[in-house]
N, C-alpha and C positions, 0 to 999 in steps of 0.2 A: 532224454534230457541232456544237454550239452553241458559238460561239464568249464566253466566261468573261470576265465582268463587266472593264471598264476599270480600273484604278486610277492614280493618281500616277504617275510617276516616283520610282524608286527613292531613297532621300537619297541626296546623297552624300556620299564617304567620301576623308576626306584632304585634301578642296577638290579632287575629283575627280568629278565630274558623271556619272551615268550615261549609256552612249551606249546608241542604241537601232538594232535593223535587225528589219525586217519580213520575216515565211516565206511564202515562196510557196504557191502549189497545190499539189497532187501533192504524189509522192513522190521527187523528184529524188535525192536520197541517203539512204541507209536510215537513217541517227543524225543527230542537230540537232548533236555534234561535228564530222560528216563534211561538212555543211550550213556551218558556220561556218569551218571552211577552206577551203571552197572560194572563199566568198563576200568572206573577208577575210583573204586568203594574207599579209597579212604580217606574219599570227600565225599561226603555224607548230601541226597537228595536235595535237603536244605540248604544248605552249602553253596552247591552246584546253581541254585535258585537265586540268593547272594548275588553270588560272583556275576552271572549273567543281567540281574537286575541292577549291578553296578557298573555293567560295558565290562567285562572285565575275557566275557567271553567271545572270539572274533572270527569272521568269517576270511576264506582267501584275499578279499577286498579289502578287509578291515573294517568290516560294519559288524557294529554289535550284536547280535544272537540274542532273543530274548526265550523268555523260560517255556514259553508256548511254541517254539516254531517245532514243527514236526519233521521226523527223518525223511519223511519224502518230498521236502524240499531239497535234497542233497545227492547228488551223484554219487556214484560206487568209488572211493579212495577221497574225496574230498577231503578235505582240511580243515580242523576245526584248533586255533589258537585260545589257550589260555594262560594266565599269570596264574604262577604258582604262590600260595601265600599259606599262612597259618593265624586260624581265630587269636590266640594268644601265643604269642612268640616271648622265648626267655632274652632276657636283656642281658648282654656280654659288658661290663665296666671297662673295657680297654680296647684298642684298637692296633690295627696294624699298621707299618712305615713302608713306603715303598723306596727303595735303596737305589732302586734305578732304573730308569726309563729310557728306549729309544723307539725307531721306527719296527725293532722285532719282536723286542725282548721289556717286558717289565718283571721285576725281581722285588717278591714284596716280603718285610722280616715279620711274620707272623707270631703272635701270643700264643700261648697256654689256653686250651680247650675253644678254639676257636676253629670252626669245619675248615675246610679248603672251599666244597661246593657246598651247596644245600642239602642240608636232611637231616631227618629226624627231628630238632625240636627249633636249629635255626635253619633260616632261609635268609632274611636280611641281614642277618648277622654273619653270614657266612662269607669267610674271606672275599669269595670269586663277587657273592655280590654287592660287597664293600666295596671294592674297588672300580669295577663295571660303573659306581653311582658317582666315586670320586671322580673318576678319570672322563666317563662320559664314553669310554671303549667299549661298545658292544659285543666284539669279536673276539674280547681278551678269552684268555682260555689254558688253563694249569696243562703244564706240561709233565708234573709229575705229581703225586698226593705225599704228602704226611699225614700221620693220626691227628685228629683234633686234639688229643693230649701234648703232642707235641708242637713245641715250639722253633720260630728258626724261620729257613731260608724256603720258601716256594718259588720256580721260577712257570713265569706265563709267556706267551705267545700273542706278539700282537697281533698279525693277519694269521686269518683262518687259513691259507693255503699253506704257509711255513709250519705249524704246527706240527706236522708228521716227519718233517725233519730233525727238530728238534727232541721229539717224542724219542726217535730212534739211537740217539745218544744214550738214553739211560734203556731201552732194549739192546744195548751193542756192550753197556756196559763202561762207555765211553767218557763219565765222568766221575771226577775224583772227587767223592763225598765224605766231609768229616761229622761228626757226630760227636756231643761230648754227653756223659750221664753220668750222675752221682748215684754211687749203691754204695753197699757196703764191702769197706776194706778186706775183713777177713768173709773168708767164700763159708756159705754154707753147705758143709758135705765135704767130701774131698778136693783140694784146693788143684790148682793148672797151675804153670810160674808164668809172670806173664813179662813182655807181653807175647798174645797168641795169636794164634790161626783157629778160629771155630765153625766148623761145616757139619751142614746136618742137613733133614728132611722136614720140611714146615710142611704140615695140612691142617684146615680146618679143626680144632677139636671136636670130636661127634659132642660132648656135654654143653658143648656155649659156641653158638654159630661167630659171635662175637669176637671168638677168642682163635688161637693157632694154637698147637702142639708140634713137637717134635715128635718125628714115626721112624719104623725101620724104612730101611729101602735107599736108591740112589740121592747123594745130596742133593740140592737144588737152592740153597744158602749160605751165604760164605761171608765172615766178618772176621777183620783183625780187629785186635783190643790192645793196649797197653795204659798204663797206670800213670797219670798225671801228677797229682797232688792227693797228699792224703792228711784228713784232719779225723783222728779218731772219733767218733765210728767209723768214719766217713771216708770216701775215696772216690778224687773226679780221673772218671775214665777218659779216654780218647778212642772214637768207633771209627771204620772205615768198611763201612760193608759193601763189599763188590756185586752181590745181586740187590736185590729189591723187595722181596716177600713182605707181606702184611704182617706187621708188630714185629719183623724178622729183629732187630734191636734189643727190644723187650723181652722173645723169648730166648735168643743166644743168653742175655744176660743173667736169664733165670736159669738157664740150663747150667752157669758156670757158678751158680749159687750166689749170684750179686744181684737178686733183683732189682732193679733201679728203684730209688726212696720214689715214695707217692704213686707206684700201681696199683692200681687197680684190678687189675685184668690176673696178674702173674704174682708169688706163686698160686696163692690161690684169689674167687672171684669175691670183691670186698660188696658189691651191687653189678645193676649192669648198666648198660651205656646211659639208659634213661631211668634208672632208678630213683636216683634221689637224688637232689639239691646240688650244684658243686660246693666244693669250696674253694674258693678263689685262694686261701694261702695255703693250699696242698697239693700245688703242680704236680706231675709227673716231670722229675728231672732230667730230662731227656733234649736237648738242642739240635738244632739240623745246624751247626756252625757253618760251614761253607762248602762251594761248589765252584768245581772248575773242569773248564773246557773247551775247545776246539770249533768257535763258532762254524756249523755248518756252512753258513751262505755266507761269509764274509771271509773266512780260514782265520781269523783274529784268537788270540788267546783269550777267554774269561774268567774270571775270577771274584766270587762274590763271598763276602764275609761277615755273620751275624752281627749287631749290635746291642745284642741280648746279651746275659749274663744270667747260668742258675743260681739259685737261693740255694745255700745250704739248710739244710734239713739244721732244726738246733741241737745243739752235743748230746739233750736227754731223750730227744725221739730216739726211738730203736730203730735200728737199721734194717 
């Protein structure tokens, strides 16, 4: 069988990008339905039935698949496009700002528990495809993540080709990232004077995939800290962390006995990422304030600066 001229990626739809999965050899399953549950169970036969009986599932052409066509319509590596979506998706009440836009670069100030990309319980709510649906940019594309707890400064990538340049800044270590979070004043456990230098080793925790710890062994995390303002209990930090590790903020902070007010995660697990309900007025006080750096392709200075502001926690929450 000859395998049918390449085309595009399908547009996408909603600010929703098409994803793509490649069919094997053979005839492993007798329907490209039965094929596509197997391969990605956590859309459910019915589902997969859905989506196709709604065009939603496309061939290299861009013709729609329906729930009967069989694997042996399909050559060895072909291309089968789908939109990725969710039966019921949570509704986010806020939204994000985009701060600034050019021909490279868009720089968007991101909310409190809002994804960067898609997963787990948003998809259209999630930053990258907010914005993908404002702008009408298909190509756009996060050049660095923050937690969804966290709020603040994301920067994107307009053309796909510049992306890896960009990306290599924050692998190089190349820009100057501030961070601000409110914990508590006095440390619990043995206190540090601040402000400091904190280095340590982040892995995974074996108890919560979810979660980081600190371990023995060579560092591989590095954050300054020093003391801003302080309203009894209360105290706004200033972060400047020189590597990148996952939750690396959150767990320096709790290692220096400040867990920042409104985690979750750290010192210990209050649910887990999809447990239960948010609350919209118990952020994680945690900011990505600003970014700055040495445009790659231009050699230009940049500098971008939140327009966000944390809540303080009120005087009778415990810190």
């Amino acid at each position: 069988m000859t395998r049918p001229a390449h085309r595009q990626r399908p547009p996408m739809i909603a600010g929703v990008s098409a994803s793509c999965v490649a069919l094997p050899g053979g005839e492993a399953c007798p329907l490209l339905l039965d094929f596509l549950a197997q391969r990605l169970p956590a859309v459910s036969a019915a589902q997969w039935r859905q989506r196709m009986a709604a065009g939603r599932v496309l061939d290299e052409q861009g013709q729609a698949l329906w729930p009967e066509v069989p694997m042996s319509a399909f050559a060895p590596g072909a291309r089968v496009y789908y939109y990725r979506e969710l039966e019921t998706e949570a509704a986010l009440p806020f939204g994000a700002n985009i701060l600034y836009q050019d021909a490279h670069l868009l720089v968007a100030d991101k909310p409190h528990f809002m994804p960067v990309t898609p997963s787990g319980r948003y998809v259209r709510n999630s930053l990258l495809v907010r914005l993908k649906s404002e702008t009408g940019i298909e190509t756009l594309s996060p050049v660095h993540r923050i937690d969804r707890e966290t709020a603040g400064l994301v920067l994107f990538s307009v053309q796909a080709h510049e992306r890896g340049a960009y990306q290599a800044l924050f692998r190089t270590q190349a820009v100057d990232k501030i961070y601000e979070a409110i914990a508590p004043l006095a440390a619990q456990g043995p206190d540090r004077p601040l402000p400091a230098l904190h280095r340590s080793r982040i892995e995974v925790d074996p108890k919560h995939f979810f979660r980081q710890c600190e371990a023995e062994g060579e560092p591989n995390s590095e954050t300054a800290l020093e003391l801003v303002e302080a309203r009894m209990p209360h105290a706004l930090y200033r972060l400047r962390p020189r590597s990148g590790k996952t939750h690396q903020l959150r767990v320096h902070m709790n290692a220096l006995g400040r867990p920042i007010a409104g985690d979750l995660f750290y010192p210990e697990v209050v649910h887990g990422p999809d447990d239960a309900q948010e609350d919209w007025n118990q952020p994680l006080r945690l900011l990505a304030r600003s970014l700055a750096f040495t445009d790659p392709l231009t050699g230009e200075p940049r500098a971008f600066t939140s327009r966000r502001a944390l809540d303080w926690p009120d005087t009778t929450e415990s810190p």
